[in-house]
mmCIF file of the N, C-alpha and C atoms, coordinates in Angstrom:
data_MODEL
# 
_entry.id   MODEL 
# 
loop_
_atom_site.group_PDB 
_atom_site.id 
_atom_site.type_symbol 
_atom_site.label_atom_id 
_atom_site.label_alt_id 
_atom_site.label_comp_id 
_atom_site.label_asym_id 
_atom_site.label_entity_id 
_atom_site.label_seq_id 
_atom_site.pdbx_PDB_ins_code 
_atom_site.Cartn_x 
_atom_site.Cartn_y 
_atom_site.Cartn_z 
_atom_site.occupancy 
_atom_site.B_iso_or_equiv 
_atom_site.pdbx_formal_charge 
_atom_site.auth_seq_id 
_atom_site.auth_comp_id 
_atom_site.auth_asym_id 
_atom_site.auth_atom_id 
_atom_site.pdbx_PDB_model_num 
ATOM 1   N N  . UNK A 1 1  ? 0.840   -1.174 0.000   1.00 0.00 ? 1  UNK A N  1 
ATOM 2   C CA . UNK A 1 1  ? 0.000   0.000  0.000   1.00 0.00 ? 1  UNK A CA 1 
ATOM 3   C C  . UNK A 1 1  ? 0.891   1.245  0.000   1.00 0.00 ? 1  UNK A C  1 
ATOM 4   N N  . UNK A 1 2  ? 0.478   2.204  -0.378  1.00 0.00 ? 2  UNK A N  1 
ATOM 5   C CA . UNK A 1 2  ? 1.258   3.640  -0.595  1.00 0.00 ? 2  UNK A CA 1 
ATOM 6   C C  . UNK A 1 2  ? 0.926   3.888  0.537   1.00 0.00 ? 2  UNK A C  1 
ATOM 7   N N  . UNK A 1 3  ? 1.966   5.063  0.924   1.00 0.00 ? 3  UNK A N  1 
ATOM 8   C CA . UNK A 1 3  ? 1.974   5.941  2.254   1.00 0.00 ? 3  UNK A CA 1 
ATOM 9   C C  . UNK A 1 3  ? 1.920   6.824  1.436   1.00 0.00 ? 3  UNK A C  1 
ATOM 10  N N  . UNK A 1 4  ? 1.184   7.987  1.719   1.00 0.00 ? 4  UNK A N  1 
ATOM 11  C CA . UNK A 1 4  ? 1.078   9.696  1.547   1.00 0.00 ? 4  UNK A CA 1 
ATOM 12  C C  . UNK A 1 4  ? 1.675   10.485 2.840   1.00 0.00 ? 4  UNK A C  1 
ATOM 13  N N  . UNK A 1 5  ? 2.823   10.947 2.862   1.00 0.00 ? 5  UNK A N  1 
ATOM 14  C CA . UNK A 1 5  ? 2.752   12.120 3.815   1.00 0.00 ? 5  UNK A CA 1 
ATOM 15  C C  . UNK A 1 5  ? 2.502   13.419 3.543   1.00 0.00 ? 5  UNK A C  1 
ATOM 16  N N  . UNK A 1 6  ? 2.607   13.532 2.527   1.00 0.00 ? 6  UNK A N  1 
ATOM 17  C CA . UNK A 1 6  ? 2.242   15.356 2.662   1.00 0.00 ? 6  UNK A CA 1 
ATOM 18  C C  . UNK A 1 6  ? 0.870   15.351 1.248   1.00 0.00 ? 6  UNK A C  1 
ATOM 19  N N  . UNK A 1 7  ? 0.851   16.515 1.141   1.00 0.00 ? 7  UNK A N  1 
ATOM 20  C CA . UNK A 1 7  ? 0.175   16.736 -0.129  1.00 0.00 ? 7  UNK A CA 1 
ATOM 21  C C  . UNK A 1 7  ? 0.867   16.386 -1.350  1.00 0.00 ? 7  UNK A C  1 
ATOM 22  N N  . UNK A 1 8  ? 2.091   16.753 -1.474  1.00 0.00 ? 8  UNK A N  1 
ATOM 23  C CA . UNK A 1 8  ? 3.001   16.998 -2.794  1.00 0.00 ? 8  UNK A CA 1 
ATOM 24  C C  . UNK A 1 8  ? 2.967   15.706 -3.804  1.00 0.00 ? 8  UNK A C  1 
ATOM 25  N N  . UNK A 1 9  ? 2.182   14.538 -2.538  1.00 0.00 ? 9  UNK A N  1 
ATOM 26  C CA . UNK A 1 9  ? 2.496   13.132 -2.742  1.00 0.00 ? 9  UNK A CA 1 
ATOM 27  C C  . UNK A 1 9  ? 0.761   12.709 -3.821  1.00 0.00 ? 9  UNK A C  1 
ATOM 28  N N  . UNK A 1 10 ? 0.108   13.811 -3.283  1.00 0.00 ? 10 UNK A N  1 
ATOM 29  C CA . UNK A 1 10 ? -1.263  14.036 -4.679  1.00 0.00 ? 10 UNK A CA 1 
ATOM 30  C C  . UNK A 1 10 ? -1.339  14.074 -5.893  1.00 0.00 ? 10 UNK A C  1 
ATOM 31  N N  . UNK A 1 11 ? -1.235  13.989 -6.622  1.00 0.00 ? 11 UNK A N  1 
ATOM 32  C CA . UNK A 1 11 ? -1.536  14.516 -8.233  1.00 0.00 ? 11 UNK A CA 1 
ATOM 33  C C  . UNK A 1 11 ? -2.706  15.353 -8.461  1.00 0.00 ? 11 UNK A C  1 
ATOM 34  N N  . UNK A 1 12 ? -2.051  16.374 -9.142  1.00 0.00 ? 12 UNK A N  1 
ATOM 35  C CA . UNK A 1 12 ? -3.409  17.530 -9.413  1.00 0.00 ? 12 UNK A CA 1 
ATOM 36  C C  . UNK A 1 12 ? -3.133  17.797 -10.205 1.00 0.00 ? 12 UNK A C  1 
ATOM 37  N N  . UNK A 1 13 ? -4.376  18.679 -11.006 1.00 0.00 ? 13 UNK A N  1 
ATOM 38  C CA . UNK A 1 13 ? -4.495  19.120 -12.734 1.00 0.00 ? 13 UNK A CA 1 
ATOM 39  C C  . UNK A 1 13 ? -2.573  20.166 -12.745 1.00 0.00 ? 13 UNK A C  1 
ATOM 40  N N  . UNK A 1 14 ? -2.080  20.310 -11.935 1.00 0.00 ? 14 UNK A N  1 
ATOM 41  C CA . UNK A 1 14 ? -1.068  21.237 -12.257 1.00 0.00 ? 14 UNK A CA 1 
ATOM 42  C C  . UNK A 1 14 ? 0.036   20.400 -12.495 1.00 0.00 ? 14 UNK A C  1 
ATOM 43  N N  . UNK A 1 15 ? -0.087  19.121 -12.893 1.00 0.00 ? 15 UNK A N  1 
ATOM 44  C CA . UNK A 1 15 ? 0.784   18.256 -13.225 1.00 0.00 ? 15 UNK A CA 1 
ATOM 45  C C  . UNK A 1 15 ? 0.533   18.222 -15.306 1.00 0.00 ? 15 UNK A C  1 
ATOM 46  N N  . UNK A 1 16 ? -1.231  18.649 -15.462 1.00 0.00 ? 16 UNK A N  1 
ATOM 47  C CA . UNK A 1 16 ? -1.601  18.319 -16.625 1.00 0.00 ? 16 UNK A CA 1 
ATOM 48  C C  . UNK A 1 16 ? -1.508  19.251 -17.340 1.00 0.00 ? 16 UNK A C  1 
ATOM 49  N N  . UNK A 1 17 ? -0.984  19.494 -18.522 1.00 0.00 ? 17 UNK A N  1 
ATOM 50  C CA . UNK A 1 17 ? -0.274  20.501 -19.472 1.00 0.00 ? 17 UNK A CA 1 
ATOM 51  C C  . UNK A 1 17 ? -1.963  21.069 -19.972 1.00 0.00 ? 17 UNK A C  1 
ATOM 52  N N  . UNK A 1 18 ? -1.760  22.153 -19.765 1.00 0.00 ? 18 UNK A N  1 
ATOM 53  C CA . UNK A 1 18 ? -3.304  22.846 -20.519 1.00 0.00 ? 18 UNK A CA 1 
ATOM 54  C C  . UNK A 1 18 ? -4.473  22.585 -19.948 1.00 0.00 ? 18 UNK A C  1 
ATOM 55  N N  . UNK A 1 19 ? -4.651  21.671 -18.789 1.00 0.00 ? 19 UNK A N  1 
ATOM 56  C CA . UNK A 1 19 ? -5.823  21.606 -18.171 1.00 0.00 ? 19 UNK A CA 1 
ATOM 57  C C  . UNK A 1 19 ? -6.927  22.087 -17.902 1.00 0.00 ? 19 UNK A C  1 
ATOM 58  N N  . UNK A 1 20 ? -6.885  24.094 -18.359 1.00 0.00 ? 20 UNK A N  1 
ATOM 59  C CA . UNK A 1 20 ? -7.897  24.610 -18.297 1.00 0.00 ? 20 UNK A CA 1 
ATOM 60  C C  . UNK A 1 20 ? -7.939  25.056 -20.312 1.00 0.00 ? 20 UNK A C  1 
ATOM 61  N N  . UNK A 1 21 ? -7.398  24.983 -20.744 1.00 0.00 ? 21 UNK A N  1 
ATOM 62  C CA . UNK A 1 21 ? -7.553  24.897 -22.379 1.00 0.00 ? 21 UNK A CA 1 
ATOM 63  C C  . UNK A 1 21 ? -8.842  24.767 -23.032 1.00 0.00 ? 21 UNK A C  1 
ATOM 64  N N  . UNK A 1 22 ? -9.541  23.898 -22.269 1.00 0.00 ? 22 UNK A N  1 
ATOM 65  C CA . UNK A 1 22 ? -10.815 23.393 -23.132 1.00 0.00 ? 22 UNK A CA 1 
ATOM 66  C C  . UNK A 1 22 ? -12.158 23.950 -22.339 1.00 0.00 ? 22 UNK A C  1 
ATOM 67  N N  . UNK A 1 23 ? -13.087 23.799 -22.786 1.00 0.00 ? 23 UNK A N  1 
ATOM 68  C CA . UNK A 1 23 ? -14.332 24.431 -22.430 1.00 0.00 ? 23 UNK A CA 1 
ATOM 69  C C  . UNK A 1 23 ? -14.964 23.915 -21.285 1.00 0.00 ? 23 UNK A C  1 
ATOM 70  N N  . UNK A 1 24 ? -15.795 24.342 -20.474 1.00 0.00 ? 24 UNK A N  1 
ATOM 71  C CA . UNK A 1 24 ? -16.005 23.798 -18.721 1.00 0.00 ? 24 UNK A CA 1 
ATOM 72  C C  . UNK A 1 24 ? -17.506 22.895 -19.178 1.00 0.00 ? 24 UNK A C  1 
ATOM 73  N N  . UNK A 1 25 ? -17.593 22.528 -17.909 1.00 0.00 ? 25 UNK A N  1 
ATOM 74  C CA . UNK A 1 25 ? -19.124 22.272 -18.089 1.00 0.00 ? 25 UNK A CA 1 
ATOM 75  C C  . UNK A 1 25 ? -20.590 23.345 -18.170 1.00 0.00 ? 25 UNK A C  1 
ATOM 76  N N  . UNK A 1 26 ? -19.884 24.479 -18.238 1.00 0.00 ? 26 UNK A N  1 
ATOM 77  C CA . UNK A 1 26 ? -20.761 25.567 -18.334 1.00 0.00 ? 26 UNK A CA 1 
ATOM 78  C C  . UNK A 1 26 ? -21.127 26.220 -19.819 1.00 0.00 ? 26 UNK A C  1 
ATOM 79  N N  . UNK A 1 27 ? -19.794 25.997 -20.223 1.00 0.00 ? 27 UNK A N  1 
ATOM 80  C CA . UNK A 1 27 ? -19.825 25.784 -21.680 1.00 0.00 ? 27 UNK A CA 1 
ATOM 81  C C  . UNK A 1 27 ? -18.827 27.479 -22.011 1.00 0.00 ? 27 UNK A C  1 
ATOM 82  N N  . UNK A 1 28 ? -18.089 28.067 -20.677 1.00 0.00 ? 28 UNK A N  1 
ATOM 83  C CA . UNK A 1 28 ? -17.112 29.187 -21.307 1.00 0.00 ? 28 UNK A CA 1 
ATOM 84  C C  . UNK A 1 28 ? -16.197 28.886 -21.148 1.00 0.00 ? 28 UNK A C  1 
ATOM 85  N N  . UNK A 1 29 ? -14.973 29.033 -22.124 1.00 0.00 ? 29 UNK A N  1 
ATOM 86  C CA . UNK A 1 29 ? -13.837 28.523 -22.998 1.00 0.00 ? 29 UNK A CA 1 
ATOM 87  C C  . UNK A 1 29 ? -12.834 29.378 -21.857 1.00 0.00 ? 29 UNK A C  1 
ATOM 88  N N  . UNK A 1 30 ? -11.902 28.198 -20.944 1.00 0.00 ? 30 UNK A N  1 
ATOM 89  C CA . UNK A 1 30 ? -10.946 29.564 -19.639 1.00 0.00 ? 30 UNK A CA 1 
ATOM 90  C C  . UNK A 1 30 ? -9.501  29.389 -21.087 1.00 0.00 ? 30 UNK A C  1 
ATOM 91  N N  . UNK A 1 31 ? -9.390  29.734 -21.862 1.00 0.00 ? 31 UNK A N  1 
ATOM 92  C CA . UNK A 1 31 ? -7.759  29.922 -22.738 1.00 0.00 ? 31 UNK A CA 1 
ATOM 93  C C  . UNK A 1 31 ? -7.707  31.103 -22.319 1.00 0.00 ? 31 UNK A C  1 
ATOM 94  N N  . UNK A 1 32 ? -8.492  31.752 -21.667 1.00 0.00 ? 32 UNK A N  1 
ATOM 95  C CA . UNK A 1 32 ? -7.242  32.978 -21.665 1.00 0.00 ? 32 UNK A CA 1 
ATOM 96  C C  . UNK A 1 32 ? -7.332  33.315 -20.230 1.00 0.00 ? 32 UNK A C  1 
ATOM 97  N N  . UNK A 1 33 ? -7.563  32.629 -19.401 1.00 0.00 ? 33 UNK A N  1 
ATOM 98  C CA . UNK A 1 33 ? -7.088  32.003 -17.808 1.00 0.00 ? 33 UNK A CA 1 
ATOM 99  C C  . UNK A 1 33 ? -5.785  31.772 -18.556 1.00 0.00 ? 33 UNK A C  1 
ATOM 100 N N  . UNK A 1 34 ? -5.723  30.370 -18.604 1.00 0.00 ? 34 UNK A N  1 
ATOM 101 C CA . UNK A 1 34 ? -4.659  29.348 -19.332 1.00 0.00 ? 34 UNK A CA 1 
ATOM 102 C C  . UNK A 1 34 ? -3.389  29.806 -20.117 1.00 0.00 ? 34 UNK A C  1 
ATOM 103 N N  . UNK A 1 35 ? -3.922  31.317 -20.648 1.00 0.00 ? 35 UNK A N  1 
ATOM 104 C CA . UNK A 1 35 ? -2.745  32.570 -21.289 1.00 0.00 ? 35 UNK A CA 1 
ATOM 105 C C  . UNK A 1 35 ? -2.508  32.989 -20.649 1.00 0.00 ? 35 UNK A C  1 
ATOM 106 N N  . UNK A 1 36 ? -3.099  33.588 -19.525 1.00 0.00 ? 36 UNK A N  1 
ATOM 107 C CA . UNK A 1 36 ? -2.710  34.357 -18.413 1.00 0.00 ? 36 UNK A CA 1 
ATOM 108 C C  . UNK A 1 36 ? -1.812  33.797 -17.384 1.00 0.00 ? 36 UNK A C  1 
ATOM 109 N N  . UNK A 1 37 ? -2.040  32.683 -17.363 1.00 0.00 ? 37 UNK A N  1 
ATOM 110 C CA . UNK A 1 37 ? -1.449  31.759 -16.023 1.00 0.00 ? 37 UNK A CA 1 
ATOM 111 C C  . UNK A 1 37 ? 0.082   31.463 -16.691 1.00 0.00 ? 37 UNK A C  1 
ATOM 112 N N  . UNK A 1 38 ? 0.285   31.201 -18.020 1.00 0.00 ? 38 UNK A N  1 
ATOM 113 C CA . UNK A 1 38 ? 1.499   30.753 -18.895 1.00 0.00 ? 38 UNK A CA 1 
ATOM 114 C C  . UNK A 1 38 ? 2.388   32.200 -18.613 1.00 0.00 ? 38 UNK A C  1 
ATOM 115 N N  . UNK A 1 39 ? 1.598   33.368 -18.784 1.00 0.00 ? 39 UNK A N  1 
ATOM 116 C CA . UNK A 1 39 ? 2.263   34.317 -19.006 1.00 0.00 ? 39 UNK A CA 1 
ATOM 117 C C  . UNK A 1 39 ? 3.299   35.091 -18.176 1.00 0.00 ? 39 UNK A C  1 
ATOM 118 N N  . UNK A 1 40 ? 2.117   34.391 -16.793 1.00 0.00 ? 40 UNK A N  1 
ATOM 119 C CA . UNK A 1 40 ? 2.793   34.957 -15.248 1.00 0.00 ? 40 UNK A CA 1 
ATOM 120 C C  . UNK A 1 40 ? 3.451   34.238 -14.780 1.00 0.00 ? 40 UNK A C  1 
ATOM 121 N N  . UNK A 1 41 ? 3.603   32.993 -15.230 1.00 0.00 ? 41 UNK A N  1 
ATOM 122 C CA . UNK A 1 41 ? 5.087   31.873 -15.255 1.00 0.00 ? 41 UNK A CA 1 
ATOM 123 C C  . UNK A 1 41 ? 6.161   32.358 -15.918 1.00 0.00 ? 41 UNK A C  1 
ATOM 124 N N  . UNK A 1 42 ? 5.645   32.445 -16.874 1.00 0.00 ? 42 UNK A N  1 
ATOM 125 C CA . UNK A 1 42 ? 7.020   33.513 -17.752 1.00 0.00 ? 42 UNK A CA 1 
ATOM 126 C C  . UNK A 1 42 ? 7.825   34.598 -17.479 1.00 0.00 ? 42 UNK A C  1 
ATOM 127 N N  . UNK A 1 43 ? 7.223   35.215 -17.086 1.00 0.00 ? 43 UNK A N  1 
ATOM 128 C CA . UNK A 1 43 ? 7.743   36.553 -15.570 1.00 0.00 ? 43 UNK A CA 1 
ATOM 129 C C  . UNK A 1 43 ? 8.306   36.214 -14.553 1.00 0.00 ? 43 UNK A C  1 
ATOM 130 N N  . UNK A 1 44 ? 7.098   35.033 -13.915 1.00 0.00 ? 44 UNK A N  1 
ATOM 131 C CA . UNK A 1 44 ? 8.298   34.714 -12.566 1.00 0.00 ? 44 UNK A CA 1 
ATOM 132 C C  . UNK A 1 44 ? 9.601   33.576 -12.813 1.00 0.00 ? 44 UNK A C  1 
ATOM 133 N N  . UNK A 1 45 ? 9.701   33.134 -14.139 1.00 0.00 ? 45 UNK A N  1 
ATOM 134 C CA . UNK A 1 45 ? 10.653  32.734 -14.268 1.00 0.00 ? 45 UNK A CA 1 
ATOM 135 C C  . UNK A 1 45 ? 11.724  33.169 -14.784 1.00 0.00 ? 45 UNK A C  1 
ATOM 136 N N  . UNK A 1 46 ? 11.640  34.373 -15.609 1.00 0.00 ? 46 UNK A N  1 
ATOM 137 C CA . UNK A 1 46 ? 12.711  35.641 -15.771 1.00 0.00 ? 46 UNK A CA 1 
ATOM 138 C C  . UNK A 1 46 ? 13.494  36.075 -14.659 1.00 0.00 ? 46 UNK A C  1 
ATOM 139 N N  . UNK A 1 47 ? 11.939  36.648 -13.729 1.00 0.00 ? 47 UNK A N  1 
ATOM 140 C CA . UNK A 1 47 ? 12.485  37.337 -12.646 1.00 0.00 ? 47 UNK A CA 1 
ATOM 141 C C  . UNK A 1 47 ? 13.341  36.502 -11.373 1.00 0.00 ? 47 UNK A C  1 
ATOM 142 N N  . UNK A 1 48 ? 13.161  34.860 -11.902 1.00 0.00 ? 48 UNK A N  1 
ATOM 143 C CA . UNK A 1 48 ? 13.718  34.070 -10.513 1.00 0.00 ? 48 UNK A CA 1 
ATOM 144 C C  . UNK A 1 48 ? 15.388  34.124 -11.180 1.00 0.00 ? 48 UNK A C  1 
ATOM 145 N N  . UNK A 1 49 ? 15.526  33.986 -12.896 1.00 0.00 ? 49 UNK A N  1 
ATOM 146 C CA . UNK A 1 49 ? 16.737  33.902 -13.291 1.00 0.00 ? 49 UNK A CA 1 
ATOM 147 C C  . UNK A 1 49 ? 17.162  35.269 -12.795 1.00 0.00 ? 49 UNK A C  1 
ATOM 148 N N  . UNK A 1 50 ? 17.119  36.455 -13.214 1.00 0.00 ? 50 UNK A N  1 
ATOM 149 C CA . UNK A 1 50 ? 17.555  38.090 -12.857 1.00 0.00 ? 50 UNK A CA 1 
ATOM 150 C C  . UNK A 1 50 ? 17.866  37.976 -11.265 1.00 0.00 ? 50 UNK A C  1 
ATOM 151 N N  . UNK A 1 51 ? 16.860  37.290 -10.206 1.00 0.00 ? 51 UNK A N  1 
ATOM 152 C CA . UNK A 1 51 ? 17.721  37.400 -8.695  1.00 0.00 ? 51 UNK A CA 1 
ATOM 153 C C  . UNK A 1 51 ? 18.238  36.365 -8.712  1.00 0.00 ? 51 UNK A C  1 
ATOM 154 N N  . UNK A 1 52 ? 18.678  34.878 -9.516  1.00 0.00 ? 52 UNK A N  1 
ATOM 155 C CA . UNK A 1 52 ? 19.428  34.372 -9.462  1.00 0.00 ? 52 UNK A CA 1 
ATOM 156 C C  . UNK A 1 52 ? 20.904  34.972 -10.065 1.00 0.00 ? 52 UNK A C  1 
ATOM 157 N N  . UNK A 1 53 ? 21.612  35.607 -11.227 1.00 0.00 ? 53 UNK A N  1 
ATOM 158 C CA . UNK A 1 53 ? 22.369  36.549 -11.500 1.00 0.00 ? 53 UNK A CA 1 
ATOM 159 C C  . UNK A 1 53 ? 22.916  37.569 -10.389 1.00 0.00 ? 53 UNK A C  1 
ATOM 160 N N  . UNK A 1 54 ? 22.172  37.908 -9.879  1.00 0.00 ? 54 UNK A N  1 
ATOM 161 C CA . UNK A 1 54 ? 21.886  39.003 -9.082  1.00 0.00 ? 54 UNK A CA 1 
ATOM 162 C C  . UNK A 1 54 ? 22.903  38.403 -7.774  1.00 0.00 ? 54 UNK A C  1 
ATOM 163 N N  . UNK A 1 55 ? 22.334  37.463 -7.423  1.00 0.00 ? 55 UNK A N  1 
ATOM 164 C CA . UNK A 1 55 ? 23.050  36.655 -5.580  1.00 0.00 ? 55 UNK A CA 1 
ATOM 165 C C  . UNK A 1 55 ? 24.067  36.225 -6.795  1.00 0.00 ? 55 UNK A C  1 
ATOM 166 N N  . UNK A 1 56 ? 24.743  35.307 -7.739  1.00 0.00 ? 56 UNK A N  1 
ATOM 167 C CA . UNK A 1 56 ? 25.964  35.863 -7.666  1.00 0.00 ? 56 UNK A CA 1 
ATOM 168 C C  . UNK A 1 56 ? 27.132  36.689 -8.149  1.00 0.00 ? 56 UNK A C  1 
ATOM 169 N N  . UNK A 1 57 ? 26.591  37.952 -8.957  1.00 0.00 ? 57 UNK A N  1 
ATOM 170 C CA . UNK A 1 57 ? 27.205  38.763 -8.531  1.00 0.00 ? 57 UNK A CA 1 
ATOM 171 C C  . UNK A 1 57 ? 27.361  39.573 -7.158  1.00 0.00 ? 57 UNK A C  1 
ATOM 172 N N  . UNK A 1 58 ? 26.477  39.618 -6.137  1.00 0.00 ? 58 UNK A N  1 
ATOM 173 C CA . UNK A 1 58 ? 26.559  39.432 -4.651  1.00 0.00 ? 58 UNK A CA 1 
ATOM 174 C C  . UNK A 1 58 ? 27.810  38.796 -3.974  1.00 0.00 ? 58 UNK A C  1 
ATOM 175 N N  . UNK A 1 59 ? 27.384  37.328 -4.739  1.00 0.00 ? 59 UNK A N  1 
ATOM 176 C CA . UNK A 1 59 ? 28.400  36.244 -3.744  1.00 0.00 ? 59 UNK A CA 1 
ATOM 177 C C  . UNK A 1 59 ? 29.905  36.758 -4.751  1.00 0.00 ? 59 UNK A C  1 
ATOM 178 N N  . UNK A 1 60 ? 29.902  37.327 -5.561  1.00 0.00 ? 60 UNK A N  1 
ATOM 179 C CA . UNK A 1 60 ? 31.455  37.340 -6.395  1.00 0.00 ? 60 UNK A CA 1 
ATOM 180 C C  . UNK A 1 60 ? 31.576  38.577 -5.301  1.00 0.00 ? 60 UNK A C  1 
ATOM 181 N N  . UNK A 1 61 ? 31.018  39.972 -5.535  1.00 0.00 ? 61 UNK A N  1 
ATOM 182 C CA . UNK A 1 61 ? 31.415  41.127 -4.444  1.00 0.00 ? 61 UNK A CA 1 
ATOM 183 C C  . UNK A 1 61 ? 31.841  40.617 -3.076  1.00 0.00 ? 61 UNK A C  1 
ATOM 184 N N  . UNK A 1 62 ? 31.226  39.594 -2.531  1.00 0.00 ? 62 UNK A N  1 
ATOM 185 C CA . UNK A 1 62 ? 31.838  39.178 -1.114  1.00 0.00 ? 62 UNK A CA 1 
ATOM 186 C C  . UNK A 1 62 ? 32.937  38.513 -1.176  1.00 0.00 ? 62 UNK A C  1 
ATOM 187 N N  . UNK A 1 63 ? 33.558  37.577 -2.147  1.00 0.00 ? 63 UNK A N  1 
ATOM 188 C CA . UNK A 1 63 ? 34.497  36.770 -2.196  1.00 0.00 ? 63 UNK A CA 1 
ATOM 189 C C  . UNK A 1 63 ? 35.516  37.597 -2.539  1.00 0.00 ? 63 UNK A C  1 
ATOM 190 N N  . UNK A 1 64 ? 35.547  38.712 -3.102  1.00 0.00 ? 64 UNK A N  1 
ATOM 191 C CA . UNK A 1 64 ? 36.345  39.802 -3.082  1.00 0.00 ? 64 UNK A CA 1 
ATOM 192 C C  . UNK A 1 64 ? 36.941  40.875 -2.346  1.00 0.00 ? 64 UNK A C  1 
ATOM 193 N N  . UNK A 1 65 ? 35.636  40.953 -1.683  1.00 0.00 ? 65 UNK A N  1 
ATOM 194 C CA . UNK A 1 65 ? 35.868  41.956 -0.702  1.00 0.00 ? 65 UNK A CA 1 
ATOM 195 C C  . UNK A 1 65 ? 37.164  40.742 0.885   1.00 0.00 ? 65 UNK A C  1 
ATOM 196 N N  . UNK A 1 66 ? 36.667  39.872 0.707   1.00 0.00 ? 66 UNK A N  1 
ATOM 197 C CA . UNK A 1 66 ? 37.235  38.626 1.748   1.00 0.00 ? 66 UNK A CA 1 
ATOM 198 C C  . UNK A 1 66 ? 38.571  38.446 1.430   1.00 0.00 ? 66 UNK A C  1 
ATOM 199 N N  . UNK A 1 67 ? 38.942  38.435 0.094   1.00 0.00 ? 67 UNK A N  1 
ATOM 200 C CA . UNK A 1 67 ? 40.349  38.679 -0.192  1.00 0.00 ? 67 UNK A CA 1 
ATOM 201 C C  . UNK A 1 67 ? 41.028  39.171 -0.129  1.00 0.00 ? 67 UNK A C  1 
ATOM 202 N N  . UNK A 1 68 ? 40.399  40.837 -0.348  1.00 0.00 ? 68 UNK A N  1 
ATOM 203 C CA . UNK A 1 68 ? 40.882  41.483 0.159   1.00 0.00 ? 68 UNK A CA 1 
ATOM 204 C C  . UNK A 1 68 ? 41.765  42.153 1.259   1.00 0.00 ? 68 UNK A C  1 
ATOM 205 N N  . UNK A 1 69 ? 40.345  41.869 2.099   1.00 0.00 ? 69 UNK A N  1 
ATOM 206 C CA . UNK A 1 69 ? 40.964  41.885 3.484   1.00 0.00 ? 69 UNK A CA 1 
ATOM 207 C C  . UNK A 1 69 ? 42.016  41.091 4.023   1.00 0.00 ? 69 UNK A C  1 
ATOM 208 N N  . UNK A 1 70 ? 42.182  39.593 3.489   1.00 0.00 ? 70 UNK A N  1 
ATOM 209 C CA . UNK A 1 70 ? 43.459  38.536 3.931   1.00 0.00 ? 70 UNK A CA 1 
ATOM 210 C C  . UNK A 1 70 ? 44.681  39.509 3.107   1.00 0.00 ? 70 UNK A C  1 
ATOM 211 N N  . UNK A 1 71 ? 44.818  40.010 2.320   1.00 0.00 ? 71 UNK A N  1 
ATOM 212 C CA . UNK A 1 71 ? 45.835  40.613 1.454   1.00 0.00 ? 71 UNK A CA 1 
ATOM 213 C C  . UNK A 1 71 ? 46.734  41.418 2.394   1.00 0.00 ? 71 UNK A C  1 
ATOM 214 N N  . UNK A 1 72 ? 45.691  42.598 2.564   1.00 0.00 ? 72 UNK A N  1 
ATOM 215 C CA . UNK A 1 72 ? 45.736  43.494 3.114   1.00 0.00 ? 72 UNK A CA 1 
ATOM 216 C C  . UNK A 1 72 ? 46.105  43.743 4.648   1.00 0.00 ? 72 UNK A C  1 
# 
């Protein structure tokens, strides 16, 4: 038998590519939910690369500044 401990261990539609793509049982079409949701992934995955860049040029300024100081 499976053990579940957490949630993560669920499967949900955010595993399923396009899941809101197609028309509901109501009969209105969410694609542009589904555009919207793609779009704001796209952003936060820019913006996670830009503060990834970001910490290390950070971590290069500290490893410098650290050398410094032993030099010196």
């Amino acid at each position: 038998m499976l053990t579940i401990f957490d949630s993560s261990h669920i499967p949900t539609n955010r595993c399923v590519t396009g899941h809101r793509g197609c028309r509901t049982h109501t009969g209105f079409f969410l694609g542009g939910g589904e555009a919207r949701r793609v779009q704001h992934e796209i952003i936060s995955l820019i913006n996670r690369r830009f503060r990834f860049a970001w910490l290390i040029g950070q971590w290069a300024r500290h490893e410098g500044v650290i050398k410094n100081r032993r030099v010196a």
